[in-house]
N, C-alpha and C positions, 0 to 999 in steps of 0.2 A: 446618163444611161450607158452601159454597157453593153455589148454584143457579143456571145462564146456559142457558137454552133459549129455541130460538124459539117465536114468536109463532103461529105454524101449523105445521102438519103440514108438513115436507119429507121426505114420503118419495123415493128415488129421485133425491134430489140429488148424491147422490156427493161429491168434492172438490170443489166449487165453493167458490168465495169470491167477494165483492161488492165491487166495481170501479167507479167513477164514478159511484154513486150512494149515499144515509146510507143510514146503518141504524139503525134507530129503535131508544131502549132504553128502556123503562117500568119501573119498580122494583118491583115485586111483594109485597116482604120487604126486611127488615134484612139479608139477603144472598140476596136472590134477585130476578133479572131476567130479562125476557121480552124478544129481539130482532129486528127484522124483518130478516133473515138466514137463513145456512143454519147447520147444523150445526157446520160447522167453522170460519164465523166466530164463532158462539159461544165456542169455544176461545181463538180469535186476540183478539178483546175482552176477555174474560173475562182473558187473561193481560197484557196490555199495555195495560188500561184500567181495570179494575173491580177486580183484586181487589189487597189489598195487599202481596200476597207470592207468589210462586210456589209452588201447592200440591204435595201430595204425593203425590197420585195423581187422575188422571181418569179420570170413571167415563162411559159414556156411554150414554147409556139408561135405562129397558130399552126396547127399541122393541120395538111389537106384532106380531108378525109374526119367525120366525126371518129369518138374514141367515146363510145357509148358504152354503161354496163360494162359486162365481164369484160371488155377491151381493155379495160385498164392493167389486168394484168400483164398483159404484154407493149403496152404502148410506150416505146420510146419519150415519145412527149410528157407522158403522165407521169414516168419516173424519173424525169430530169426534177418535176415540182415536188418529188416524192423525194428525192436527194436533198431537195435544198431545206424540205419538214424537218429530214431527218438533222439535221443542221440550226434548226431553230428557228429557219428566216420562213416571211408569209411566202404562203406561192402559191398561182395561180395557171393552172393547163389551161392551155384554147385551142378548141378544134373545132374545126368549118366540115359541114357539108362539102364536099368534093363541089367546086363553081366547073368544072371542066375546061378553064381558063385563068392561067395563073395572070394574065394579067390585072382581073376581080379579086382575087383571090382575099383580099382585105378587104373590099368594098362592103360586104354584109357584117364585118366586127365593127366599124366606126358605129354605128346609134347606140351597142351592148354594150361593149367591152371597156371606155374609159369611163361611163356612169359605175359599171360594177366594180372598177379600181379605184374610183373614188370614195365608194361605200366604203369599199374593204379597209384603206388608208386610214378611214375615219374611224369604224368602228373596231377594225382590228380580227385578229382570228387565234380560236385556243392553241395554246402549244401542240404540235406534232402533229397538225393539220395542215388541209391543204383544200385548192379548189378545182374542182371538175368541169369546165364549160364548155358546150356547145350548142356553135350557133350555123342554125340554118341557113340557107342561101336569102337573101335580103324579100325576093318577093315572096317568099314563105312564112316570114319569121312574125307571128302574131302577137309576141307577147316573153315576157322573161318569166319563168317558174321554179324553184328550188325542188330538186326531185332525188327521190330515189335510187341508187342502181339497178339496173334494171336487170338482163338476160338477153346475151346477142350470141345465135348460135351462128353458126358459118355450115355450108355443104362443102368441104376441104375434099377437094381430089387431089389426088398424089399419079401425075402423069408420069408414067417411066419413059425415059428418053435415054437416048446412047450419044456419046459426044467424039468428038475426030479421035478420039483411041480406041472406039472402041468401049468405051468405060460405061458404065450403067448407071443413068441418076436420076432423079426425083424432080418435077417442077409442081410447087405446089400452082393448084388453080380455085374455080369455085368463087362463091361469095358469100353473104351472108344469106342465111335461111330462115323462113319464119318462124317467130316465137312467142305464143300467148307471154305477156306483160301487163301487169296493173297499170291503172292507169293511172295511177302518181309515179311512175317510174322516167328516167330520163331516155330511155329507150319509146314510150310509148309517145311522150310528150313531145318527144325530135318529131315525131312522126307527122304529128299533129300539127308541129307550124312553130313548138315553143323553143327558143332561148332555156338550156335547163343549166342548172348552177348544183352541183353535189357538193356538199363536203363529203371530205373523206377522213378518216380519224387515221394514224397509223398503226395503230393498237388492234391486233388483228385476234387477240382473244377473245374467241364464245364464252362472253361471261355467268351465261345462262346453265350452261354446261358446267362448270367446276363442280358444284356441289356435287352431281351426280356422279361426275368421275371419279369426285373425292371419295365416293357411298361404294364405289366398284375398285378403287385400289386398294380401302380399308381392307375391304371382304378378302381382295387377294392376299393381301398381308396377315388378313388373320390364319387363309387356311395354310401360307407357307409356312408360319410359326408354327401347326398345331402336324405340317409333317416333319419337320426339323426334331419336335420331341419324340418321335416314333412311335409305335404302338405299342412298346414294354413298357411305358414310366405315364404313374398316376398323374 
């Protein structure tokens, strides 16, 4: 096993990666490194710099805090597993219920989390997928369910604050806010006590959608042609 995390907290980084400036690596362990980067250059180093071979599954997490629903666009955690898809190798995000004690902090993933890697190992996962889990605090967790994305809004205030210059800036605050969810979604089912497992495809085309667009670019194509010939010529 391998270890490639950053050097602080990126929550809320999303797929970012780092562009015209290093990224610093400190060696921690005989295979384990801490990088001043985000999450998913963790991945991108880890694979094309650090390790000697391309492993066989990445695991990413467990980050404090679930990463439910629309979370995952922005979730650090989720696009380190989303880096490694893009990449060909399996991968699996884990994110815990906040325990408000890092020293639990793993204690409610031990009965989930190694039965669902041993699944995966065995039965394997389509190309350019990946996996979404989160698990409850241990005396909540009723049961494992494969679920939907759900819908997780947030009430985001934006506090203006002034800092020793002088200078004017932004602390975001707030948390999340309620949100009707089906209840096969991995938002409703956290709710309710379940272990939810999503897959996620990376193929982010509405394939329901082409035909119609294709019905609506035809139409504009035909009427650019018919002013292109102008109103003199038969």
């Amino acid at each position: 096993m391998y270890i490639v995390a950053p050097d602080v907290e990126r929550s809320g980084s999303g797929h970012s990666i780092t562009l015209r400036r290093r990224i610093s690596v400190d060696r921690r362990g005989e295979r384990e490194w801490a990088l001043g980067g985000t999450p998913a250059d963790c991945v991108r180093v880890a694979l094309h710099a650090l390790l000697p071979a391309p492993p066989d599954l990445v695991l990413s997490g467990a980050n404090r805090g679930f990463n439910l629903g629309t979370d995952v666009y922005y979730s650090g955690t989720v696009s380190a597993a989303i880096e490694a898809a893009v990449s060909g190798i399996p991968a699996v995000a884990v994110s815990e219920e906040d325990p408000g004690d890092r020293q639990t902090l793993l204690a409610p993933l031990l009965p989930w989390v190694p039965r669902l890697l041993r699944g995966l190992m065995r039965h394997g996962l389509p190309p350019r997928t990946l996996l979404n889990v989160n698990v409850p605090r241990r005396r909540r967790a009723v049961g494992m369910r494969v679920a939907h994305l759900g819908v997780r809004d947030y009430d985001d205030r934006f506090e203006a604050q002034t800092d020793e210059h002088g200078r004017r800036y932004f602390w975001l605050g707030g948390g999340p806010a309620p949100t009707p969810n089906r209840r096969e979604t991995d938002v409703a089912l956290a709710e309710r006590g379940y272990v939810t497992v999503t897959p996620i495809l990376l193929d982010l085309t509405h394939r329901d959608l082409i035909p119609v667009l294709a019905a609506w670019v035809e139409r504009e194509e035909e009427e650019r042609e018919r002013d292109m010939e102008g109103p003199g010529r038969a």
